[in-house]
N, C-alpha and C positions, 0 to 999 in steps of 0.2 A: 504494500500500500504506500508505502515511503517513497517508495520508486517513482509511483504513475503519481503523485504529488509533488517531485521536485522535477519530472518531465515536463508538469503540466505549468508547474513557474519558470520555465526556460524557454517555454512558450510563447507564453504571455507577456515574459519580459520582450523575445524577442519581437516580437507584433508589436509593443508598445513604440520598440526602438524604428521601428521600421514607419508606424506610423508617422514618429514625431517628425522624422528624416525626411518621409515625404510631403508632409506637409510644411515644414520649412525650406523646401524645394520648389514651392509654389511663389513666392516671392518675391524669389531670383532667377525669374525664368527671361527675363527682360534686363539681366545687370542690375535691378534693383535689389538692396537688401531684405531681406526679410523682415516683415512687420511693417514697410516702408508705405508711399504710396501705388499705389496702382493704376495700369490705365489698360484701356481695352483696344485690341487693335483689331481694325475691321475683319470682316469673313475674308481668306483669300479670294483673289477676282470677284473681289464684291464691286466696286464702281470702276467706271474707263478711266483710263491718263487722262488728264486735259493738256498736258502736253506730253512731246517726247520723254521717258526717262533718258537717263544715262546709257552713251551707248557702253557696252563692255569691252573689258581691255582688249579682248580675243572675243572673235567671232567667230561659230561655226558654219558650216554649209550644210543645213539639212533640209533635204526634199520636202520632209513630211516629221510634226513633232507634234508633242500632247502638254500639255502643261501641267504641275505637278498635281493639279486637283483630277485632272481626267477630264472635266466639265467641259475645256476648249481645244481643238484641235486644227494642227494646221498642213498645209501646204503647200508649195515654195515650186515656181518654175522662174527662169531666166527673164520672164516680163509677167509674170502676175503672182499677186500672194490670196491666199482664199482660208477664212480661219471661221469654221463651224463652230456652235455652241451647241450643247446637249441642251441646259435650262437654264431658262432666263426669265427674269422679273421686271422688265420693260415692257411697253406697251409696242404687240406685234406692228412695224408698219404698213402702210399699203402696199399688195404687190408690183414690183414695177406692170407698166402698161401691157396688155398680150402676154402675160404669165395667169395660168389657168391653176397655178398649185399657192401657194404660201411664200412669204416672208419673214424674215426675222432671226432664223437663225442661219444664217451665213451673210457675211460680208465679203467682200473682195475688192483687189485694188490692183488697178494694169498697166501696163507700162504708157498709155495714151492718158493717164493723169485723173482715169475714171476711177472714183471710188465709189460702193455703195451698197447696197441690200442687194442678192441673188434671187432669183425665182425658183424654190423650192418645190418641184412634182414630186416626191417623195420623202418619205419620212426619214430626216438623217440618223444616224449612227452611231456609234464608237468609232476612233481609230482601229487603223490595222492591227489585229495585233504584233507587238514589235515595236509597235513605232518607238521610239527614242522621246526621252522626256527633257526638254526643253528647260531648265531650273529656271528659277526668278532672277534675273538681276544677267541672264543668259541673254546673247543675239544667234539669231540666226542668219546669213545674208546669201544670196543665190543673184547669181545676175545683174540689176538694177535694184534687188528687194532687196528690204530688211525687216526683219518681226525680232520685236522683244518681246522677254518674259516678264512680269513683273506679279509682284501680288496686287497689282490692282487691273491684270487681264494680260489682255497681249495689245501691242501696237505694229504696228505694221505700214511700212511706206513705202512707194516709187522713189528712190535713192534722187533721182535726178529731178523732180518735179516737187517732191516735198508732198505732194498728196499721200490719204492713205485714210487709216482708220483708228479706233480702239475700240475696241468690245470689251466689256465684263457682263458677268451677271445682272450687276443692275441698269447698266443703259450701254451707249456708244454713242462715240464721236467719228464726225467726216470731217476731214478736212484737206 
């Protein structure tokens, strides 16, 4: 009986310790100390850039990349960039003119300076599986394109025109 009694406090100490550890690990999850103030940082790819971020030091060259939520996905040729969303909390827009299917989750932006909403006849997708994920704070550049990653969606522009986009979950910019 002594036995399953001092099991049973090496237990409970250990759970205590483990508890206190990881809740003063909640604190400092931002370089803030423990006990300190706190702040909240939005959902990943919750709102678009309003402007470009920061391009990265290194830029890769990828066709086709996912960002790290899974939610956006993209696409990369030598004169156009095209980056699908799974869901979105924007108000769908109208389809462009003589599109018989939907709008709103795809964007796209081409080398002649056009950016804008696609015509959806089908229900999009996931990526391939494979695709390569894209990190925040990552570029991707292919031909005249370039897409960033960022925690507030992706951006994506015509290198030479300066046109392009941003999508996140809650809205997007043309510009």
């Amino acid at each position: 009986m002594t036995t399953f009694l001092v099991v049973d406090v090496i237990l409970v100490v250990t759970f205590l310790v483990l508890l206190v550890m990881t809740l003063g690990n909640r604190g400092t999850g931002d370089g803030q100390a423990a006990g300190g103030p706190t702040t909240t940082s939005p959902t990943a790819e919750e709102s678009p850039e309003q402007s470009a971020p920061p391009d990265p030091e290194e830029s890769q060259s990828l066709p086709a990349f996912v960002l790290p939520s899974g939610n956006i996905h993209c696409t990369m040729t030598q004169d156009t960039a095209t980056c699908t969303i799974l869901e979105f909390s924007y108000p769908a827009p109208e389809p462009p003119q003589g599109c018989t299917g939907t709008a709103g989750n795809v964007l796209t932006v081409s080398a002649d300076g056009d950016a804008g909403f696609a015509c959806v006849e089908a229900p999009v997708g996931p990526p391939a599986e494979g695709t390569p994920v894209l990190d925040y704070g990552e570029g991707s550049s292919v031909g005249e394109m370039t897409c960033l990653s960022s925690r507030n969606g992706v951006f994506c522009r015509h290198d030479p025109s300066g046109k392009g986009f941003s999508l996140a979950r809650a809205g997007t910019q043309l510009f």
